[in-house]
DRENKE-822175 format. One line per 10 residues: number of its first residue (from 1); their letters; for each residue x, y, z of C-alpha. Coordinates in steps of 0.1 Angstrom, whole numbers. Example, Ala and Ser with C-alpha at 12.3 -4.5 7.8 and 13.67 -1.06 7.14 Angstrom:
2
1> AS> 123 -45 78  137 -11 71 $
This chain:
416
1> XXXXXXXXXX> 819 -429 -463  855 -416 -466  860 -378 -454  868 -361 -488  831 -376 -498  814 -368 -465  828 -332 -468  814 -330 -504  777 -338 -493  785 -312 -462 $
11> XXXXXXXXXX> 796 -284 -488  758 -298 -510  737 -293 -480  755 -258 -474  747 -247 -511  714 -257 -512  709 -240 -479  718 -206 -485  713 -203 -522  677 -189 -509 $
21> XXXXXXXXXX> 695 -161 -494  721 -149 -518  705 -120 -534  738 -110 -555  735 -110 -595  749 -143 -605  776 -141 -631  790 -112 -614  799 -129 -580  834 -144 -574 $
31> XXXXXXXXXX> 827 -161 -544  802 -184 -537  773 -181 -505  788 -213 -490  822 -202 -493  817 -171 -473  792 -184 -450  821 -217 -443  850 -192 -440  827 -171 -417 $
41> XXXXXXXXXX> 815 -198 -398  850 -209 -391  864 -175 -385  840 -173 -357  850 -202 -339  883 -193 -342  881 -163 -325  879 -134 -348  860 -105 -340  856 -86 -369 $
51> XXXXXXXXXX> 858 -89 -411  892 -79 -414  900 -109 -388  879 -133 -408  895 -122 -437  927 -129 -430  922 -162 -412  902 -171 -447  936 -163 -465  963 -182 -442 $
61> XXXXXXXXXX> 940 -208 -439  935 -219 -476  946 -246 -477  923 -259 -455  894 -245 -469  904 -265 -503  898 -294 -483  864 -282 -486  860 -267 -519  883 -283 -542 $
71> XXXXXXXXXX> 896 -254 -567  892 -224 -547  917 -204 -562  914 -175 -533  896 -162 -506  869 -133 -499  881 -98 -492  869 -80 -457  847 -56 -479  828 -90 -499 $
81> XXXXXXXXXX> 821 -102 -460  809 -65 -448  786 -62 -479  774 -103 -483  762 -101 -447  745 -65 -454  726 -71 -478  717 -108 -467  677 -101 -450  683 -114 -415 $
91> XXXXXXXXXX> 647 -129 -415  657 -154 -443  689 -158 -422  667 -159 -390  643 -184 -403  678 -211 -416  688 -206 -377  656 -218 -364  654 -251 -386  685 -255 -378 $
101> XXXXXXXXXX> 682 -251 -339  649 -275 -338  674 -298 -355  700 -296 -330  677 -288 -297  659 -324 -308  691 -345 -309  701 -337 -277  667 -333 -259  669 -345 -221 $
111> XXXXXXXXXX> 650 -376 -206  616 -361 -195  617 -355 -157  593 -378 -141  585 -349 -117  572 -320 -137  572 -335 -173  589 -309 -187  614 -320 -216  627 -285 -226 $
121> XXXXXXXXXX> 627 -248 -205  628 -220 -231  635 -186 -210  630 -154 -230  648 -129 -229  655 -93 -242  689 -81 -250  700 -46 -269  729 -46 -294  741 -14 -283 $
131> XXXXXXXXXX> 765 -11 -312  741 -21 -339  720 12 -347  724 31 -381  757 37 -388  757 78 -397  732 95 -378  722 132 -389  725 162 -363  686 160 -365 $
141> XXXXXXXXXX> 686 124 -362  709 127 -334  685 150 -313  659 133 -315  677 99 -303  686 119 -274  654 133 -264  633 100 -274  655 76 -256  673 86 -224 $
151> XXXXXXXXXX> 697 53 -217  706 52 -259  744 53 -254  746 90 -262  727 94 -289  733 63 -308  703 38 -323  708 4 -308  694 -24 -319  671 -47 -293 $
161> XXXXXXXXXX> 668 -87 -295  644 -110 -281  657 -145 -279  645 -174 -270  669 -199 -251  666 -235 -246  680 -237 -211  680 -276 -211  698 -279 -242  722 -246 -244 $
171> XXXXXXXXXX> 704 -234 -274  692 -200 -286  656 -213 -306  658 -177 -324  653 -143 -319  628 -113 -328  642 -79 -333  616 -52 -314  601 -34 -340  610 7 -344 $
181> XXXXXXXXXX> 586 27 -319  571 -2 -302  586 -23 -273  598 -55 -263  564 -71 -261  555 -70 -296  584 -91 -299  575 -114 -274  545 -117 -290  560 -126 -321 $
191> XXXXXXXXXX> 587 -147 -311  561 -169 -289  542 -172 -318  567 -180 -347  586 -214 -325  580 -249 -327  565 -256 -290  545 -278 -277  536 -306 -251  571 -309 -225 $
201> XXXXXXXXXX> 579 -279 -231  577 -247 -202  579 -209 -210  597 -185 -184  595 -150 -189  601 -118 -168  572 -93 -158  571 -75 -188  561 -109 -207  531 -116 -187 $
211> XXXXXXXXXX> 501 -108 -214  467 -119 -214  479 -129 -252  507 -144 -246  498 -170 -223  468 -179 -244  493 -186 -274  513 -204 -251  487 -226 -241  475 -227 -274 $
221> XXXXXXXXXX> 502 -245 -286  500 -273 -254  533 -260 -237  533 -244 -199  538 -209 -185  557 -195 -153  549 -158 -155  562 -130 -130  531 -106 -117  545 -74 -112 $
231> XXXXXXXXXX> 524 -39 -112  519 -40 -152  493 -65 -140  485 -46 -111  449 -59 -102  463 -95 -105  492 -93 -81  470 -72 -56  454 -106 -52  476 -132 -55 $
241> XXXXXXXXXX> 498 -108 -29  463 -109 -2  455 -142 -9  490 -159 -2  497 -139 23  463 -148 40  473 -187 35  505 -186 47  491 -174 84  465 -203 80 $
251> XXXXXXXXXX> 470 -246 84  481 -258 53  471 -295 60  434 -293 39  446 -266 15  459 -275 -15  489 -252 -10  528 -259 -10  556 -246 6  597 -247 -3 $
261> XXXXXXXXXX> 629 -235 13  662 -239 3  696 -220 21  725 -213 0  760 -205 6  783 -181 -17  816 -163 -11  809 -133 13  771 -140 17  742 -166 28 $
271> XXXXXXXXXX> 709 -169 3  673 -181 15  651 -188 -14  616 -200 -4  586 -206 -27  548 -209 -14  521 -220 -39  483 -222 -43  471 -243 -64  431 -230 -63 $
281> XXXXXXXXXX> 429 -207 -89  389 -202 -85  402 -182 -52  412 -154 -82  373 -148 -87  364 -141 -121  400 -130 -128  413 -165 -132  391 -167 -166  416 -139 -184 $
291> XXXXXXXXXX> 444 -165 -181  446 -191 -205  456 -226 -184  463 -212 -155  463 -238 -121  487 -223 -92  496 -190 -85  523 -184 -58  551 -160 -42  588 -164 -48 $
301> XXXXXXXXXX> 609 -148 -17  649 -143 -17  666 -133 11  706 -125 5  723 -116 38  761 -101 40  780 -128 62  805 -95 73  781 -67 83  747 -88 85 $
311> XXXXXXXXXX> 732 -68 63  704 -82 47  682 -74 11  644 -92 0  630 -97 -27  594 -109 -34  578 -116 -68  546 -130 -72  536 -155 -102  513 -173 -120 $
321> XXXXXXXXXX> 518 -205 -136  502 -237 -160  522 -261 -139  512 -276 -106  514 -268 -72  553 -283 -68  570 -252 -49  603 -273 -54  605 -273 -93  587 -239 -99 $
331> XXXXXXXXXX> 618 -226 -78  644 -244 -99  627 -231 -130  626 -197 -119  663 -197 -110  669 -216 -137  653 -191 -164  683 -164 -156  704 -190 -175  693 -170 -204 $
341> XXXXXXXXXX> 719 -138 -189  744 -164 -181  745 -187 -212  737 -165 -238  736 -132 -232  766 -127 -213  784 -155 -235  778 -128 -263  792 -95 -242  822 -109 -231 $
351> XXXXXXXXXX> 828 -138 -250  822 -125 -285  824 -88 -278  790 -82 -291  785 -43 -276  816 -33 -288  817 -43 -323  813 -19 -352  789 -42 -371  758 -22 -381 $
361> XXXXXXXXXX> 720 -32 -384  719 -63 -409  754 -71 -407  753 -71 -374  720 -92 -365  734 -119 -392  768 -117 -372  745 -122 -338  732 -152 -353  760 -169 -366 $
371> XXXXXXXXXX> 775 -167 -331  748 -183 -316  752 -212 -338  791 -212 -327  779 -211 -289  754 -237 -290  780 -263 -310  808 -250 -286  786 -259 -254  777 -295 -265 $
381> XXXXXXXXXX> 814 -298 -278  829 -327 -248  860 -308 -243  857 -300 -207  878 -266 -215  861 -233 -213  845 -220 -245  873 -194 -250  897 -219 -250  880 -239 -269 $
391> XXXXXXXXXX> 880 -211 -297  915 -208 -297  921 -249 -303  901 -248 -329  922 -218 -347  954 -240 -341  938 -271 -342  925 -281 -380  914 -316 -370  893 -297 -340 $
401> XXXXXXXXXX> 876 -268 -362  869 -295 -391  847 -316 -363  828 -284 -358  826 -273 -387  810 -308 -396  793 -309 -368  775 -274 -374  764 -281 -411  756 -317 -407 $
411> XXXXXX> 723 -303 -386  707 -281 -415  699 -316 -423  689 -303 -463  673 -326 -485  670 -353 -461 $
């Protein structure tokens, strides 16, 4: 298949994609769904921040874009990209992203580790737009922002994301937005709920995702569960806390218990991570029963110590978990499941400026997920390059942003 005809059946499987979400009169539009989503799309991994910048790329750039659609006599405005992406529903959006991100997450899944059998970590994760909240707040409105929530950025609403991120493939699987006056579990909830999981696949999640709920829908659905018992399950980590600390003064040699250590090294400081598990979850009395799948339950310990004034700082948590007693892997998991601050979250702060955009509520969660989609295609990308500079190539580079650009539609995989 020559390029002009593989770009044609790209540009089909675009179309037919977001036709569903195009909720513009027809007749009366100018610009196609496709168009704005490819010259979006591209914008984005080109670097540009905002409409304006897409804008203009969209106009020096046309006669690239004709490579794509034949005819296009010009290019959207920065007001038709401001008000296609407001009025878009992010759920429809949302819902695209996800068949899309099974699509890509399964052609790059990871040999099963012989180990733990896990084929895919998903960490979950909350994250607040901070920019994002309604764009012109009344006086009243403002007040009551400031009495209701103390940390809102002086009075402004923000908007808060739950994703959930395939560590092993540097994916975001989707997000949940946390619904007005609730909090970030009902998005958990949600979230948990809504993706494609099953058998291989393990769940990380900080304290405040440790439910009686969600673990049973994680079960539910045959995947695994490392949770983090903190005092929102306080009768739960009073035990685990009494019982590990009684086996770890006992003989381990007819327990079924395990025990892991590992000493770091980083400029200015030393790290001691250790991990001791039980894997006897009757020892929980009847509390054991309120946990859906649950077989070990253990203690994580971290011990960072300052090489120059040998000052030292400790952290325990306490967990419960569907896997096995292997205090090895549970510790990589759990340092692995901050992957989801380092890959994504802070990939979208600094990289893509998400906090300081001006984008507002829908235009702004339809922006969020677009750059996701950039990220992940960016990660797998082989250049060896940082994904900033990567960016910038593919603004100069037409050869380079038409391989991702390929690359990113071929895996909506319409119609196939």
């Amino acid at each position: 298949m020559d390029s002009i005809s593989k770009k044609f059946l790209i540009m089909d499987n675009l179309a037919k994609a977001m036709e569903p979400l195009d909720t513009r009169v027809q007749g009366m539009v100018q610009h196609s769904t496709s168009t704005i989503f490819l010259i979006t799309l591209a914008g984005v991994f080109a670097k540009c921040q905002t409409w304006n910048e897409i804008a203009d790329y969209g106009k020096i750039k046309i006669d690239f874009f004709r490579s794509f659609i034949p005819g296009l006599e010009s290019t959207p405005s920065h007001d038709t990209f401001r008000r296609f992406f407001s009025i878009i529903n992010p759920d429809k959006l949302e819902s695209l992203y996800r068949e899309w991100a099974c699509c890509f997450s399964d052609s790059n899944l990871s040999d099963t580790d012989s180990s733990t059998s896990i084929k895919r970590h998903i960490a979950i994760d909350g994250k607040r737009m901070r920019s994002a909240g309604k764009e012109n707040l009344s006086i009243l409105s403002y007040i009551v922002n400031e009495i209701n929530n103390a940390d809102n950025d002086g009075g402004k609403a923000s908007v808060h994301i739950v994703s959930a991120y395939d560590v092993t493939n540097e994916v975001s699987l989707g997000q949940e937005r946390v619904p007005a006056k609730s909090n970030e579990i009902t998005a958990d909830k949600a979230l948990i709920e809504s993706l494609s999981i099953g058998k291989g696949d393990l769940i990380t999640m900080d304290a405040m995702g440790t439910q009686k709920e969600i673990a049973e829908t994680i079960f539910r659905k045959g995947a695994d569960y490392l949770l983090i018992v903190k005092d929102n399950q306080l009768l739960l980590r009073k035990e685990i806390e009494e019982i590990v600390g009684w086996n770890m003064l006992k003989k381990r040699e007819n327990r079924n218990d395990d025990v892991t250590i590992v000493d770091e090294k980083a400029h200015g400081y030393t790290v001691t991570r250790s991990c001791f598990t039980v894997q006897e979850k009757y020892m929980l009395g009847s509390m054991y029963r309120k946990w859906a799948g649950i077989k070990t339950f253990g203690v994580f310990n971290t011990i960072r110590k300052n090489k120059k004034t040998g000052e030292e700082t400790k952290d325990t948590q306490y967990f419960i978990t569907s896997l096995g007693k292997d205090a090895a892997s549970l510790i990589m998991h759990k340092r692995n499941h901050w992957q989801v601050e380092n890959g994504l979250h802070r990939m979208l702060d600094v990289e893509f400026r998400e906090d300081d955009s001006k984008k507002k509520m829908n235009s702004a969660i339809n922006y969020s997920i677009i750059t996701k989609m950039v990220t992940a295609v960016l990660k797998r990308n082989e250049k060896k390059i940082p994904i900033g500079r990567k960016r910038l190539m593919a603004g100069w580079d037409e050869n380079f942003m038409e391989k991702l650009i390929l690359e990113t539609i071929n895996f909506l995989n319409i119609g196939d």
